[in-house]
C-alpha positions in Angstrom: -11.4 -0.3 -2.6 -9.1 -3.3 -3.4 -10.0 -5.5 -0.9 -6.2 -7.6 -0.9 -4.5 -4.6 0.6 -4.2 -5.3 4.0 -3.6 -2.8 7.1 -0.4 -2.0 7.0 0.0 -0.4 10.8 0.0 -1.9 14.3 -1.5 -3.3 15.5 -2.7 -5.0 12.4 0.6 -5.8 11.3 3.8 -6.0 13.9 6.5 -5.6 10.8 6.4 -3.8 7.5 8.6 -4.6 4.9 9.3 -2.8 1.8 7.8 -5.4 -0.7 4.5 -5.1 1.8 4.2 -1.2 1.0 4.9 -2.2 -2.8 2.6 -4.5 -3.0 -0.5 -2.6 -1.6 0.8 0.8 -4.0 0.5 -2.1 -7.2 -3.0 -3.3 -6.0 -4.3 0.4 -5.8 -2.4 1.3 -9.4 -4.5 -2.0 -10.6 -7.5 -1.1 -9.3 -7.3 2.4 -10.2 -5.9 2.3 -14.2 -7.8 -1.3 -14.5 -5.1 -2.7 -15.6 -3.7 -5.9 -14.3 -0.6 -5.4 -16.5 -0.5 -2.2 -18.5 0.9 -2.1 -21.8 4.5 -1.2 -23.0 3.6 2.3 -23.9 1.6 2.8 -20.2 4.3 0.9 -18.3 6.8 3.6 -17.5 3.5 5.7 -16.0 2.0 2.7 -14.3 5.8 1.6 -12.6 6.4 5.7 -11.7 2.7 5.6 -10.0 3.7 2.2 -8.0 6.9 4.2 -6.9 5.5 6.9 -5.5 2.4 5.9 -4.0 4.4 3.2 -2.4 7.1 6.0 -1.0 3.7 8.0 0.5 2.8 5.1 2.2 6.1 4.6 3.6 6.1 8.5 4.6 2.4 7.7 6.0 3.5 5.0 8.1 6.6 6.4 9.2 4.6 9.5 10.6 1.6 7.7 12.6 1.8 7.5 16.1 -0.4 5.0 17.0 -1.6 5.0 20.9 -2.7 2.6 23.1 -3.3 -1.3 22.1 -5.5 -3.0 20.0 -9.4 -2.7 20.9 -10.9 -6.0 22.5 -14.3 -7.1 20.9 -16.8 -7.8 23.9 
């Protein structure tokens, strides 16, 4: 997997903002069409697949319930 998307839950990360979730939805779309920048006639399907994976991961997030604190390394 794209290794610049970055956890996007606590307690990796203590605020989410909506250009975060976008951003890791546009590195997967890259990774996945291999395309860094698709072409005019792919861009309307490459923007509607940044949309909506970025709206699952918001609905992912939203719906975790995350328990306890972060593990310490011994």
């Amino acid at each position: 997997m794209c290794r610049s998307i970055k956890t996007l839950r606590p307690p990796y990360a203590e605020s989410v903002t909506d250009d975060d979730m976008r951003a890791a939805a546009l590195q997967y779309v890259r990774k996945v069409s291999g395309f860094r920048h698709p072409a005019a006639h792919n861009a309307e399907a490459f923007d509607k697949a940044v949309d909506a994976i970025a709206a699952a991961t918001e609905e992912l997030l939203d719906a975790l319930e995350v328990r306890g604190g972060a593990r310490q390394r011994t």
